[in-house]
C-alpha positions as CSV (number, residue, x, y, z in Angstrom):
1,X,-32.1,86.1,129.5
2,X,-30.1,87.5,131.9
3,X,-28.9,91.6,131.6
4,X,-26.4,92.9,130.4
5,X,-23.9,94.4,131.9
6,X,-23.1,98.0,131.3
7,X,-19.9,99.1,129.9
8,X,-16.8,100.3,132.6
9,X,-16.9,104.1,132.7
10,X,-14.5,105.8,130.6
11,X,-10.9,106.4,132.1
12,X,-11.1,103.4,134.3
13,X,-8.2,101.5,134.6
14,X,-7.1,97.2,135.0
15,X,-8.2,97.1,138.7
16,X,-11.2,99.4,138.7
17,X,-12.5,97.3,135.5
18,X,-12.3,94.3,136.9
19,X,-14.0,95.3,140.4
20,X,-16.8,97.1,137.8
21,X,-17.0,93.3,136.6
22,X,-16.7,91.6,139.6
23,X,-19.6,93.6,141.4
24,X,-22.3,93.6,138.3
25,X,-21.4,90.3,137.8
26,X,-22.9,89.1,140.9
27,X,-25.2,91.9,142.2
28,X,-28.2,93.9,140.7
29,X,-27.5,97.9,141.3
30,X,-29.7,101.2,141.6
31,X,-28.6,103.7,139.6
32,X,-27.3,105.5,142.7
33,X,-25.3,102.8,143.3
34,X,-23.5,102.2,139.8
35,X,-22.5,105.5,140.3
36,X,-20.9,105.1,143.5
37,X,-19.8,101.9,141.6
38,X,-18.0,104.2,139.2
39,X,-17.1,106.8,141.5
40,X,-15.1,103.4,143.6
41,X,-12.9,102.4,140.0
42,X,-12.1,105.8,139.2
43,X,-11.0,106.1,142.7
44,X,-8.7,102.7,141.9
45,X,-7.6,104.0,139.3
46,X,-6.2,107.1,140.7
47,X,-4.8,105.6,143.3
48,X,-3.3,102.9,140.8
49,X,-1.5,106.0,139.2
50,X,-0.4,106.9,142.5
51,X,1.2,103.6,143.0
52,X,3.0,104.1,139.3
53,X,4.5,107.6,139.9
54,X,5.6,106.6,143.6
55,X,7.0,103.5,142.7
56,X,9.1,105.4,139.6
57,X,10.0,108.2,142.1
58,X,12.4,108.1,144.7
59,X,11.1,111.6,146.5
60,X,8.9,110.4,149.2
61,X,9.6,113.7,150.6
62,X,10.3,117.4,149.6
63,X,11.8,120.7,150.7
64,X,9.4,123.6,150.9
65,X,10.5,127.2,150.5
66,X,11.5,127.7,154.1
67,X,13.6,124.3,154.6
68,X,11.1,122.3,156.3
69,X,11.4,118.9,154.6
70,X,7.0,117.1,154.4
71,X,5.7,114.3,152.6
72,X,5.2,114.2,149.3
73,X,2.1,115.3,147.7
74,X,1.6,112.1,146.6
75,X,1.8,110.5,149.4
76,X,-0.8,112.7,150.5
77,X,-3.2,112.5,147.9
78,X,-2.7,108.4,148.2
79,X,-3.7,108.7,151.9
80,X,-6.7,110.7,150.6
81,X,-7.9,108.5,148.0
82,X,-7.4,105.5,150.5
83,X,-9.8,107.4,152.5
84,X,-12.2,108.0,149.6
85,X,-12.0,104.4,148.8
86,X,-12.9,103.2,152.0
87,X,-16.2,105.5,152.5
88,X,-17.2,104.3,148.6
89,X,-17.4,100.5,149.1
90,X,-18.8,101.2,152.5
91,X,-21.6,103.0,151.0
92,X,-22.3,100.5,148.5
93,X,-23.4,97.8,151.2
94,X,-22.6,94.9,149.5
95,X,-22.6,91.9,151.5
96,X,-19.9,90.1,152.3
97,X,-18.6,86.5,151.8
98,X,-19.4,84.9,155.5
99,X,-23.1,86.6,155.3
100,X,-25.8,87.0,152.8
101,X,-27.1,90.3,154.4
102,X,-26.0,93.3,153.3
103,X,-24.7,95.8,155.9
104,X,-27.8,97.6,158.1
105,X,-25.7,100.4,158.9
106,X,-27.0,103.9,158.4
107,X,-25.9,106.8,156.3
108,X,-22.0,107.7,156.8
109,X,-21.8,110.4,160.1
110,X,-20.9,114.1,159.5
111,X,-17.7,115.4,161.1
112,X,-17.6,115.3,164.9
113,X,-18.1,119.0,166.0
114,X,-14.9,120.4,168.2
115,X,-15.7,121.1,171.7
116,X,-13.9,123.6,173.6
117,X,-11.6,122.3,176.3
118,X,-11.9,123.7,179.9
């Protein structure tokens, strides 16, 4: 009999549910992984919300106090959660369609440390 899937994490929205599908569907996760699983379609979803507000907003900009015109803060956050999104299904290791083996890279590398410039 073949298991059953767990439910979608609460909160999770069209997208993330169906990737939460998608990847239990076809692969057997650790516990750590489910939740970085979980962690990814909450991370859709945010950045599905994103897309909503952005696309019913005009204001891809704003004017702070002192004049200066910056990006939106959504804008920012999106670029953000991109990021985010991109270090979560990277850390899952799934393989990939053209190759059965799962990726043999190692854990993801701490922040290059600045070096003074002479």
């Amino acid at each position: 009999m073949a298991e059953r899937i767990p439910r979608t994490p609460k909160g999770v929205g069209p997208q993330g549910r169906k990737l939460w599908a998608e990847v239990l569907g076809e692969h057997e996760l650790t516990q750590a992984e489910l939740a970085i699983l979980a962690a990814t379609c909450r991370c859709i979803t945010v950045l599905e919300r994103i897309a909503d507000e952005l696309e019913s907003s005009s204001a891809l900009t704003s004017t702070t106090t002192s004049g200066s015109v910056v990006a939106s803060a959504l804008l920012v956050e999106q670029r953000m959660q991109a990021a985010s999104l991109t270090r979560l299904i990277a850390s899952l290791r799934l393989p990939d369609d053209s190759d059965a083996r799962p990726q043999r890279r190692g854990a993801a590398r701490a922040a290059y440390e600045l070096r003074a410039v002479r």
